[in-house]
Z-matrix of the N, CA and C atoms (Angstrom, degrees):
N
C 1 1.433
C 2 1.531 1 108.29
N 3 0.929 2 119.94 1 144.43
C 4 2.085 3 135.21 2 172.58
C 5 1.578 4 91.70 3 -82.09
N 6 1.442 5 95.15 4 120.49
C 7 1.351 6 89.86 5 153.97
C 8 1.699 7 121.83 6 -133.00
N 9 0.747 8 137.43 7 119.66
C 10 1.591 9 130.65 8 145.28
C 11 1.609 10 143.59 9 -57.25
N 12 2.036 11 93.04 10 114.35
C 13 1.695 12 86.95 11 -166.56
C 14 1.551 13 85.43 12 -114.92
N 15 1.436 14 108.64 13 148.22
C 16 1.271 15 119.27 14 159.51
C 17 1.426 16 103.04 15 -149.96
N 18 1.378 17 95.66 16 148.13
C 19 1.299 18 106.84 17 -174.88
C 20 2.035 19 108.38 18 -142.76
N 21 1.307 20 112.02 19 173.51
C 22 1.647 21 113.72 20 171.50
C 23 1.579 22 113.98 21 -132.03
N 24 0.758 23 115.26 22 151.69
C 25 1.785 24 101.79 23 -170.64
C 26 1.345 25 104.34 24 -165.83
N 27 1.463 26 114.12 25 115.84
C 28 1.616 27 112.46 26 -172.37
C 29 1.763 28 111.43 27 -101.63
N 30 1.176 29 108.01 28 -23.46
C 31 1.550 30 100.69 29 157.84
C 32 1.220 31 117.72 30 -115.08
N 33 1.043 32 145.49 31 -2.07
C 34 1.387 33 132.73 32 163.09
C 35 1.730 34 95.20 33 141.06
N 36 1.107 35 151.01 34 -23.23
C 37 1.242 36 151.57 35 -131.17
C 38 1.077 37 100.21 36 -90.65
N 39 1.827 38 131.83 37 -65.11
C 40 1.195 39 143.37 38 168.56
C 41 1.462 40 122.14 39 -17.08
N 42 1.983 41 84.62 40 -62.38
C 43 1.688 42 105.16 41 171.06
C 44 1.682 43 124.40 42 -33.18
N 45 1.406 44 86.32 43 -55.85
C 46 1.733 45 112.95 44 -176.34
C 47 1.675 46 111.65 45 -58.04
N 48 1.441 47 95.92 46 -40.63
C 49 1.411 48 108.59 47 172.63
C 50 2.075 49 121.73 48 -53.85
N 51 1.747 50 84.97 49 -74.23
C 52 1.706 51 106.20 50 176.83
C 53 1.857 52 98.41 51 -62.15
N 54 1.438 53 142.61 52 -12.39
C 55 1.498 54 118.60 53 173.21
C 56 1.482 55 95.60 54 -70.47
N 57 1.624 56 123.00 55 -39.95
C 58 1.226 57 114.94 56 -168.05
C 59 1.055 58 130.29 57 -71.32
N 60 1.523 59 119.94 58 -20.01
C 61 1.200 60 131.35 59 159.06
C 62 1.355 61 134.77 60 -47.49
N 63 1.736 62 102.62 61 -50.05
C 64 1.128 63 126.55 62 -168.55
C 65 1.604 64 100.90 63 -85.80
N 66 1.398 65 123.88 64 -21.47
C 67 1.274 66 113.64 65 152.15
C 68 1.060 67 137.16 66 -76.57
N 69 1.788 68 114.24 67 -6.14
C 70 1.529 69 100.60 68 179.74
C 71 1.676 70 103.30 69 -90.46
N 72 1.607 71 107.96 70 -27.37
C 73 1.000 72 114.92 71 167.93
C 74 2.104 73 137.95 72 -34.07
N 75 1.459 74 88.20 73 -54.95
C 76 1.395 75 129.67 74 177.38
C 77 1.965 76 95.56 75 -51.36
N 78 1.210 77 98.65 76 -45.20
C 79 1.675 78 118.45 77 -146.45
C 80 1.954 79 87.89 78 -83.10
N 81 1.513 80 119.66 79 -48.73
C 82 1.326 81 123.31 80 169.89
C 83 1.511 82 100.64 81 -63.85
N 84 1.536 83 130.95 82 -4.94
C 85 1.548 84 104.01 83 167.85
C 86 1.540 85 107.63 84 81.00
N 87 1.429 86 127.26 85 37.04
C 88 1.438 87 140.00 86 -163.81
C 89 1.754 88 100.11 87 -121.32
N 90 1.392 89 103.98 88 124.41
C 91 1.768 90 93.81 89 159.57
C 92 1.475 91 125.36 90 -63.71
N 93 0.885 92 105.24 91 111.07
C 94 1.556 93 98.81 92 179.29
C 95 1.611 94 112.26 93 -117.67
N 96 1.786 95 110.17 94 145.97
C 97 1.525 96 109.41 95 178.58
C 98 1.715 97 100.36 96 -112.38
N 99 1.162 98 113.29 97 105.33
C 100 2.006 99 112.79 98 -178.49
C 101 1.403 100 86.55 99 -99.89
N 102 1.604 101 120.72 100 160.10
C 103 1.524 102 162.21 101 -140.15
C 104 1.462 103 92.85 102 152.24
N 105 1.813 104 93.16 103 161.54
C 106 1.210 105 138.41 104 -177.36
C 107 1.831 106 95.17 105 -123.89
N 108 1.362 107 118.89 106 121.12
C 109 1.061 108 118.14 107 156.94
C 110 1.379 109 143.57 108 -55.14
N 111 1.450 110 145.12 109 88.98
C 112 1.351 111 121.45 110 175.96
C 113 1.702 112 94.96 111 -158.52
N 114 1.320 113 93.85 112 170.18
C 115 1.867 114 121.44 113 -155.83
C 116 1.274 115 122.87 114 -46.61
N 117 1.638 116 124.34 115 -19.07
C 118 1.311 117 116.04 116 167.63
C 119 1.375 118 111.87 117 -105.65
N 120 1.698 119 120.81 118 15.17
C 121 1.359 120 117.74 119 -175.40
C 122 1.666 121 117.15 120 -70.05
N 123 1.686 122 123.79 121 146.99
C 124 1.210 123 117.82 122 175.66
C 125 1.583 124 117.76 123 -125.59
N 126 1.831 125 91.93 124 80.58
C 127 1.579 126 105.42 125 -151.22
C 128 1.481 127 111.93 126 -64.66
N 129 1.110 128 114.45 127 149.26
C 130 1.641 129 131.85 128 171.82
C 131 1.535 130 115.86 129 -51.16
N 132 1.792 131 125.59 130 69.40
C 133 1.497 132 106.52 131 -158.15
C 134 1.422 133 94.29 132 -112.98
N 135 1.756 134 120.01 133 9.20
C 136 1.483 135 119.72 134 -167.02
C 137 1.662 136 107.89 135 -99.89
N 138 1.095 137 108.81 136 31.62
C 139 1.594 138 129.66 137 155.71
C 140 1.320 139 109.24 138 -130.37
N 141 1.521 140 79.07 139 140.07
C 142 1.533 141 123.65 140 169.31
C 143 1.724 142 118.85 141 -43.34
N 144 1.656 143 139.18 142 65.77
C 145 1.041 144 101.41 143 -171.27
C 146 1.390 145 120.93 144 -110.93
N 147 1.278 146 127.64 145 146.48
C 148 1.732 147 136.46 146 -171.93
C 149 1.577 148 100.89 147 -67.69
N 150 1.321 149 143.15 148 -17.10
C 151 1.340 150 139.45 149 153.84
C 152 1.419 151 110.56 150 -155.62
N 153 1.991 152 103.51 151 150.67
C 154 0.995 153 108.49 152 179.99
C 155 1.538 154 107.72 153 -125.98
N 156 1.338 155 117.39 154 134.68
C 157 2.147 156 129.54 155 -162.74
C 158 1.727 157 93.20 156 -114.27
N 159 1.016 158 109.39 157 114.62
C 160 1.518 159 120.93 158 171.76
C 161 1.641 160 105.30 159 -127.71
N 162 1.748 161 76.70 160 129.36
C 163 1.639 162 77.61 161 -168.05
C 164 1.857 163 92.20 162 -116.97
N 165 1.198 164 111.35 163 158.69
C 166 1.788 165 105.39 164 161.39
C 167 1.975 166 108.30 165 -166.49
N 168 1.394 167 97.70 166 157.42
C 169 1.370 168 101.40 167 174.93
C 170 1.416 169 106.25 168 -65.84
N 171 1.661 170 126.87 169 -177.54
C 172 1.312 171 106.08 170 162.72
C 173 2.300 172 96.27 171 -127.28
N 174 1.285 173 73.94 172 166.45
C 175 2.499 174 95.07 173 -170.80
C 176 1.048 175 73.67 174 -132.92
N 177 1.618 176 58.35 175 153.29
C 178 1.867 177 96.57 176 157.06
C 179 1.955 178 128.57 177 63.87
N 180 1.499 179 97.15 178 39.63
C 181 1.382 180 77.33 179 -144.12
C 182 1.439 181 160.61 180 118.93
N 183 1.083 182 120.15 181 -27.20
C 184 1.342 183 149.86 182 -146.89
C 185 1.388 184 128.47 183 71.23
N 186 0.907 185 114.48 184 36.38
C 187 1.556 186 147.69 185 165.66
C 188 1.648 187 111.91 186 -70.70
N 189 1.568 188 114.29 187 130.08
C 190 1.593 189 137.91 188 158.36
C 191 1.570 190 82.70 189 -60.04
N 192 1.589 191 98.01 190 140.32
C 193 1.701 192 115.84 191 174.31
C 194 1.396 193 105.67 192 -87.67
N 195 0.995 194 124.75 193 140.55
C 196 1.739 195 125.14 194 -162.66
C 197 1.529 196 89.72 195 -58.67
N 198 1.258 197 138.70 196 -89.07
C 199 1.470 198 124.64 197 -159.81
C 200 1.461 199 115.03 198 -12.13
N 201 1.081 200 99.56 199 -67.85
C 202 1.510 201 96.21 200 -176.71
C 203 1.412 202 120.09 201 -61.51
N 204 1.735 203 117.13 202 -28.27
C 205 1.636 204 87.88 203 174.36
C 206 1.419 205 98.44 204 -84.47
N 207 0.877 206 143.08 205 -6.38
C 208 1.731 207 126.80 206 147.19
C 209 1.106 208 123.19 207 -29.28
N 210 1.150 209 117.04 208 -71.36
C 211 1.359 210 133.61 209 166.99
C 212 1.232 211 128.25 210 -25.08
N 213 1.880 212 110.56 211 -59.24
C 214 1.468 213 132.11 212 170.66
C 215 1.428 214 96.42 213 -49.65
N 216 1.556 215 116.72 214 -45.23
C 217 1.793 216 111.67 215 -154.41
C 218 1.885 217 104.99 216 -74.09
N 219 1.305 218 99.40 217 -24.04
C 220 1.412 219 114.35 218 167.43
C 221 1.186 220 117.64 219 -53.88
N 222 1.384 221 133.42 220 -44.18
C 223 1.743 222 143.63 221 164.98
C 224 0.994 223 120.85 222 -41.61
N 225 1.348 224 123.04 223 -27.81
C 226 1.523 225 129.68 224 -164.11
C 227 1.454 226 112.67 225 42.46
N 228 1.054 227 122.91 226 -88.96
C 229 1.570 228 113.49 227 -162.45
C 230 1.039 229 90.92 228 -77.97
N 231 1.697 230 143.43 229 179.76
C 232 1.478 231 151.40 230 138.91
C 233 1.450 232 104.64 231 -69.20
N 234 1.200 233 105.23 232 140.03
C 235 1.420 234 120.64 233 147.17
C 236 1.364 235 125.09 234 -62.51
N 237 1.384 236 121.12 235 157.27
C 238 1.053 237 117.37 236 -163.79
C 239 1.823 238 98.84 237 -106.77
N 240 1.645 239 107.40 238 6.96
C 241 1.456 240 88.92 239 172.77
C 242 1.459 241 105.26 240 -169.79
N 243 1.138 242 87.90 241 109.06
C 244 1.651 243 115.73 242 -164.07
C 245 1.788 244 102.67 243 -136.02
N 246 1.499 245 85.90 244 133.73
C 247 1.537 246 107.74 245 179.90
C 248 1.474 247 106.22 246 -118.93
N 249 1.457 248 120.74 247 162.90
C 250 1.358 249 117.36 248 -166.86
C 251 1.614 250 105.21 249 -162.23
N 252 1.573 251 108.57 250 133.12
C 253 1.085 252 155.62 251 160.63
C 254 1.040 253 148.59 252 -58.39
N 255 1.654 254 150.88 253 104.32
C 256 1.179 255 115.60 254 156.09
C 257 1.888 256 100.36 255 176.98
N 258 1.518 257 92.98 256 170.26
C 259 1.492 258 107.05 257 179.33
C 260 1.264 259 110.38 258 -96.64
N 261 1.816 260 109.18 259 172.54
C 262 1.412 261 103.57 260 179.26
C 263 1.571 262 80.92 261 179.44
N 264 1.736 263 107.10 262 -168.87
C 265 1.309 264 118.86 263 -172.48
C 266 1.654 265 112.29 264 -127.89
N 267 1.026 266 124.70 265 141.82
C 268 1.301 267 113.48 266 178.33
C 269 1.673 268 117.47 267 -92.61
N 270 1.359 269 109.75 268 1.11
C 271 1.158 270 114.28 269 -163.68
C 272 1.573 271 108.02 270 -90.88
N 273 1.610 272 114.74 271 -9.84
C 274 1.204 273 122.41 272 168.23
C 275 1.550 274 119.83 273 -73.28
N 276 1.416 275 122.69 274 -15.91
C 277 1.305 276 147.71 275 151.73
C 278 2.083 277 98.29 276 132.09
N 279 1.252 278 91.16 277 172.67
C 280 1.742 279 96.86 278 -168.17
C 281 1.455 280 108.56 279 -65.29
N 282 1.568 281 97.96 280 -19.42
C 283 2.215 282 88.41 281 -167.14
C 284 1.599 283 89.04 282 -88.57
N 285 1.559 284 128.70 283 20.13
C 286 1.285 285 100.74 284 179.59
C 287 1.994 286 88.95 285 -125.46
N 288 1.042 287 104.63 286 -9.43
C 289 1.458 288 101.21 287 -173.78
C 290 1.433 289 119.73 288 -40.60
N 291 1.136 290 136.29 289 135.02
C 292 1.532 291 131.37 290 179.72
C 293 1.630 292 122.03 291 31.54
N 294 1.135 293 100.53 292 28.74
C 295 1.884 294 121.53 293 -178.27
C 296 1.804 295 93.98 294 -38.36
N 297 1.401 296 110.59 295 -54.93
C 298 1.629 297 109.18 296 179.45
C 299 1.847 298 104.21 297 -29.33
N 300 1.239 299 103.08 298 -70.37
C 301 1.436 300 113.98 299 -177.87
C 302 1.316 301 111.00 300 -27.23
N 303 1.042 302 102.78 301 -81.82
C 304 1.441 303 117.18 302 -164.52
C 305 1.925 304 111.13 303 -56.72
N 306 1.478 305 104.42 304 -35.09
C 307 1.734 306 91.81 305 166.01
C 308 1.484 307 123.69 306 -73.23
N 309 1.354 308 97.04 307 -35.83
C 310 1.568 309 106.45 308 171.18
C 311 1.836 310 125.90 309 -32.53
N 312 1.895 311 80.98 310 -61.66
C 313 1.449 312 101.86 311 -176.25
C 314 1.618 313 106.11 312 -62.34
N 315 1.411 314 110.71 313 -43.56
C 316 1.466 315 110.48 314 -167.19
C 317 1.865 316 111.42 315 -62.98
N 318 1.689 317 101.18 316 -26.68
C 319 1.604 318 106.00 317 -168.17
C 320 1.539 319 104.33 318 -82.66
N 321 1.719 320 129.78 319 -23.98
C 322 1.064 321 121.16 320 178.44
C 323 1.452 322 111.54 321 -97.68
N 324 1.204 323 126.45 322 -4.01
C 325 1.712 324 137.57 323 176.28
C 326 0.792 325 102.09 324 66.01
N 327 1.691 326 124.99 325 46.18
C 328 1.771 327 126.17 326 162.94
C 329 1.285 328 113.22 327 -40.62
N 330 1.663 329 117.18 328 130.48
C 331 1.063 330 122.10 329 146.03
C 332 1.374 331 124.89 330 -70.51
N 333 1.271 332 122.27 331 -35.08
C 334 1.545 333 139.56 332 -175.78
C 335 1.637 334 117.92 333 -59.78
N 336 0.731 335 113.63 334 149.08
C 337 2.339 336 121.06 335 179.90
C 338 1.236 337 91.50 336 -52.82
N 339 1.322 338 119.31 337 155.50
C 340 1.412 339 122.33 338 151.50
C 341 1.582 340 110.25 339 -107.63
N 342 1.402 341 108.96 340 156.97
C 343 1.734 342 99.74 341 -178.31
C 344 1.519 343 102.54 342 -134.31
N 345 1.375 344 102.42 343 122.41
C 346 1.487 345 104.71 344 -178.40
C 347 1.683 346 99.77 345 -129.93
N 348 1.811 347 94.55 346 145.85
C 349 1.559 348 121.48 347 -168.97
C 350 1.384 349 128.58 348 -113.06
N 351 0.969 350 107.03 349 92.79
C 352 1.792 351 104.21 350 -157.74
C 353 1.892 352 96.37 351 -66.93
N 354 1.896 353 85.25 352 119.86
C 355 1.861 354 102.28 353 -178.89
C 356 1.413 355 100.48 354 74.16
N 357 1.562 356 112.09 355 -111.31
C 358 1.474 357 133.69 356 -163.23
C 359 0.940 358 123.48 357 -141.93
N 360 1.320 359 117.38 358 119.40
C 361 1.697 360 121.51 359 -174.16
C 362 1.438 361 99.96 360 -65.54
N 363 1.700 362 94.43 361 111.91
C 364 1.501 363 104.83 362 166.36
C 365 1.757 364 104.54 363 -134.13
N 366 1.388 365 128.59 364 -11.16
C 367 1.212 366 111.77 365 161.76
C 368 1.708 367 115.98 366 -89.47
N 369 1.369 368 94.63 367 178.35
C 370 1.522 369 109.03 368 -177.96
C 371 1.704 370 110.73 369 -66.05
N 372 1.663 371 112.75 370 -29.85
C 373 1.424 372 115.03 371 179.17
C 374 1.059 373 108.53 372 -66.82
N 375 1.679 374 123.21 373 -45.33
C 376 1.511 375 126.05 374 177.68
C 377 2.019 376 106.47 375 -61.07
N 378 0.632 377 134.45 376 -24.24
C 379 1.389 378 144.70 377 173.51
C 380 1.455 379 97.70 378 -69.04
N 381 1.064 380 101.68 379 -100.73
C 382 2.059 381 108.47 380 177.54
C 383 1.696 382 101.02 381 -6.69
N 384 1.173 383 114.55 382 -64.50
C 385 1.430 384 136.06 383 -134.58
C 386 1.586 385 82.87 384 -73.86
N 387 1.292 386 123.07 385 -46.11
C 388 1.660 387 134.35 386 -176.82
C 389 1.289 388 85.39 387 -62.81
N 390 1.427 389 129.63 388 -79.43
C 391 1.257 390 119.76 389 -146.82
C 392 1.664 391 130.91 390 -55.78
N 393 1.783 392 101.89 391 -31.73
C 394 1.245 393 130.60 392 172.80
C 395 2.044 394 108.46 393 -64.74
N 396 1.016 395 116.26 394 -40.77
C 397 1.069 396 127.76 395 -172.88
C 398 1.426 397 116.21 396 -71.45
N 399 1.835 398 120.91 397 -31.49
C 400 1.293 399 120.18 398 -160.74
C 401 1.919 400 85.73 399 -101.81
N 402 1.548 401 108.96 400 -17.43
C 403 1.370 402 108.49 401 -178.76
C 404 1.853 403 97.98 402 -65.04
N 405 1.031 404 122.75 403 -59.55
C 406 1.500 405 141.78 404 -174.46
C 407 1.653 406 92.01 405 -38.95
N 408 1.671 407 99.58 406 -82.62
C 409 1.521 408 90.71 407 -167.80
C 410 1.846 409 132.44 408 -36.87
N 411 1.348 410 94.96 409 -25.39
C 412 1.487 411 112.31 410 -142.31
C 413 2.249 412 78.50 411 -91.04
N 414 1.206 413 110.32 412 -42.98
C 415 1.228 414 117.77 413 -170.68
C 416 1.691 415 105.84 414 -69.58
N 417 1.528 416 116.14 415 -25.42
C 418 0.978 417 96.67 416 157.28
C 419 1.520 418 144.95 417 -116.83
N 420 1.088 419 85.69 418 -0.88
C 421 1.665 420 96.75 419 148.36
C 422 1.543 421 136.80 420 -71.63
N 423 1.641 422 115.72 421 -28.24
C 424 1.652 423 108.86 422 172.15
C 425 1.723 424 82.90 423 -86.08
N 426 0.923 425 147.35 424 26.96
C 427 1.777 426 125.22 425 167.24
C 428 1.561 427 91.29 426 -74.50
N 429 1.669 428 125.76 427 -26.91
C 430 1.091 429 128.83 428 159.02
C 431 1.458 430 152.77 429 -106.46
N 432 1.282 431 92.96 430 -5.57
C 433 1.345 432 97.19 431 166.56
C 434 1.676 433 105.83 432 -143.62
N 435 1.643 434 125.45 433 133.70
C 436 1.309 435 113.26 434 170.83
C 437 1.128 436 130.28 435 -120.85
């Protein structure tokens, strides 16, 4: 399967997140194209891909970080299958936790889980939780394409 990961990450966390992805990915034997989102990028959108993994921190609030809705505005149409990603803090309180996520998911009408990582996956649950998650997506996406 082609996949497309992009992600934005202002301290590194995201990053930490989308390598792991893209390794479990790598590891199922999947083409995958990973980038980092930001303003002078001239992203790869003239392929065809069978899923798209957007990952991002969340601003502002619970706010998508502008790069990335750049990025989104870059897509033009939506895809019809997009999964979504990302870190955040809980200490900003729960209605703001990974807010990116959750608008993300709501603006592309994911069917797919979303998986969010408070900071940086540094325990073994945050690991599992990655690994279980890219298994999920991936399981339900070849139900349609293989």
């Amino acid at each position: 399967m082609k996949i497309l990961l992009a992600y934005d990450s202002l301290s590194g966390n995201t990053k930490m997140v989308a390598d792991e992805v893209e390794a479990e990915l790598k590891k199922a034997q999947h083409d995958v194209t990973s980038f980092r989102v930001h303003p002078d990028a001239q992203y790869p959108l003239e392929t065809d891909y069978d899923l798209f993994i957007l990952g991002a921190w969340t601003a502002d609030l619970g706010r998508t970080p502008p790069d990335m809705k750049d990025f989104i505005a870059e897509l033009g149409t939506k895809p019809p299958h997009v999964a979504i990603f990302g870190t955040g803090e809980t200490q900003w309180s729960m209605a703001y936790f990974c807010g990116a996520v959750d608008r993300m998911a709501k603006y592309f009408d994911s069917q797919y889980p979303t998986l969010k990582i408070e900071q940086m996956p540094h325990t073994e649950r945050d690991h599992t939780a990655i690994q279980d998650w890219v298994a999920q997506i991936l399981s339900m996406r070849e139900g349609v394409v293989k």
